[in-house]
C-alpha positions as CSV (number, residue, x, y, z in Angstrom):
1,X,-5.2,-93.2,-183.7
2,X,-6.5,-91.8,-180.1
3,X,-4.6,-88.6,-178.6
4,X,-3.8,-87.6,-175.1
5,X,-5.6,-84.9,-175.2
6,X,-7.8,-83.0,-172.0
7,X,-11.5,-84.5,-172.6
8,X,-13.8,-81.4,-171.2
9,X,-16.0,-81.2,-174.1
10,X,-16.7,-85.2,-173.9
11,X,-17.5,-84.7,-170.3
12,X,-19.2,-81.3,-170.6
13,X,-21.8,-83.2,-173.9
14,X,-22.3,-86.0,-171.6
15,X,-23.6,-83.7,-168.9
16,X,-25.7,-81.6,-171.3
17,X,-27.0,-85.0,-172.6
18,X,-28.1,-86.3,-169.4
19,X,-29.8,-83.0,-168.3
20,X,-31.4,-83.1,-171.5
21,X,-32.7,-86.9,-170.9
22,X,-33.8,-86.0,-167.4
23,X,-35.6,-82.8,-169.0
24,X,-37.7,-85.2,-171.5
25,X,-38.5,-87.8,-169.1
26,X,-39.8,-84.9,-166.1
27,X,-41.7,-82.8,-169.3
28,X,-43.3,-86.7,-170.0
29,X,-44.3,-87.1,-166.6
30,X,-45.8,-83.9,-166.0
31,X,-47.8,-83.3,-169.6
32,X,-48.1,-87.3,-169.8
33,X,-47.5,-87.2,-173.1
34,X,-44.3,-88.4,-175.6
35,X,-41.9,-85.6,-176.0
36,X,-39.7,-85.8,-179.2
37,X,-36.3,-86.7,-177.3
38,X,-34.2,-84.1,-180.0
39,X,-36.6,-81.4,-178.8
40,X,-34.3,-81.3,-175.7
41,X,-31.0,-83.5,-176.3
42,X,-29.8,-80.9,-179.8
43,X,-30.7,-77.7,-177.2
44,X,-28.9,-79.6,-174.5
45,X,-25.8,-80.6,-176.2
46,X,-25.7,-77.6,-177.8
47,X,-25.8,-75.5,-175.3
48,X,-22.7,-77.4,-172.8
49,X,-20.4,-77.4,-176.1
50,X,-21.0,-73.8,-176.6
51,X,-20.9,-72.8,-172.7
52,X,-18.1,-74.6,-172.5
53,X,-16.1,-72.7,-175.5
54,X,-17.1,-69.4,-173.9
55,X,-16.1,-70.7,-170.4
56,X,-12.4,-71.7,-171.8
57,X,-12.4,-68.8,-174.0
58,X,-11.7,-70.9,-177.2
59,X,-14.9,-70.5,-178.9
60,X,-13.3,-69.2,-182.3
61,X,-11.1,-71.7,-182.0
62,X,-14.0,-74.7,-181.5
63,X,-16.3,-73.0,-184.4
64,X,-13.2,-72.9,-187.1
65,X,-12.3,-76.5,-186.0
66,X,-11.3,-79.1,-188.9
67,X,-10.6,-82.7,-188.5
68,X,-9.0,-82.3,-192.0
69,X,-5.6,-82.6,-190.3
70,X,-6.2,-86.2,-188.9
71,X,-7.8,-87.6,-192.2
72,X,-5.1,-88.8,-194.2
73,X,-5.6,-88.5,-197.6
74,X,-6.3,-91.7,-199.6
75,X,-3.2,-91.5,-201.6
76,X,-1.7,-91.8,-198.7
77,X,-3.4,-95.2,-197.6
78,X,-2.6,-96.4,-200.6
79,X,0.8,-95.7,-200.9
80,X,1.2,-97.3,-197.1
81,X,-0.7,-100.3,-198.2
82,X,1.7,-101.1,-200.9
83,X,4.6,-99.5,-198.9
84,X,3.3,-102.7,-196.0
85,X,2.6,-105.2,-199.1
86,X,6.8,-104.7,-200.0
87,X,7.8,-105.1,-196.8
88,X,6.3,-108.9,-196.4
């Protein structure tokens, strides 16, 4: 199920991911040599999801995050399924 929801930590990864790319391919050109591409896309990501948080002032609230409240539990499911199966 997709949410309305504001998406500034999508946008704000993206950026930090393409910084990141651009970083590896300058550091590539200049050294000419391979860079592992994690050496600079974890650090890059990283750092826009956690600049972010501070920015918004929710960073307790993004480190404590759980997705367990959008999992539903498998008992659940199955009690839908046959729930939907009765219903036919």
């Amino acid at each position: 199920m997709a949410y309305n929801c504001p998406k500034n930590y999508f946008m704000a990864v993206n950026f930090g991911y393409v910084l990141a790319i651009i970083c590896t391919i300058i550091v590539m050109l200049i050294f000419d040599h391979g860079q592992p591409a994690l050496l600079y896309l974890v650090p890059g990501c990283l750092i826009a999801v956690l600049g972010t948080s501070f920015y918004n002032n929710e960073f307790k609230e993004m480190w404590e995050f759980s997705e367990d409240e959008f999992i539903t539990p498998p008992e659940e499911e199955e009690k839908k399924d046959e729930s939907d199966k009765k219903t036919k």
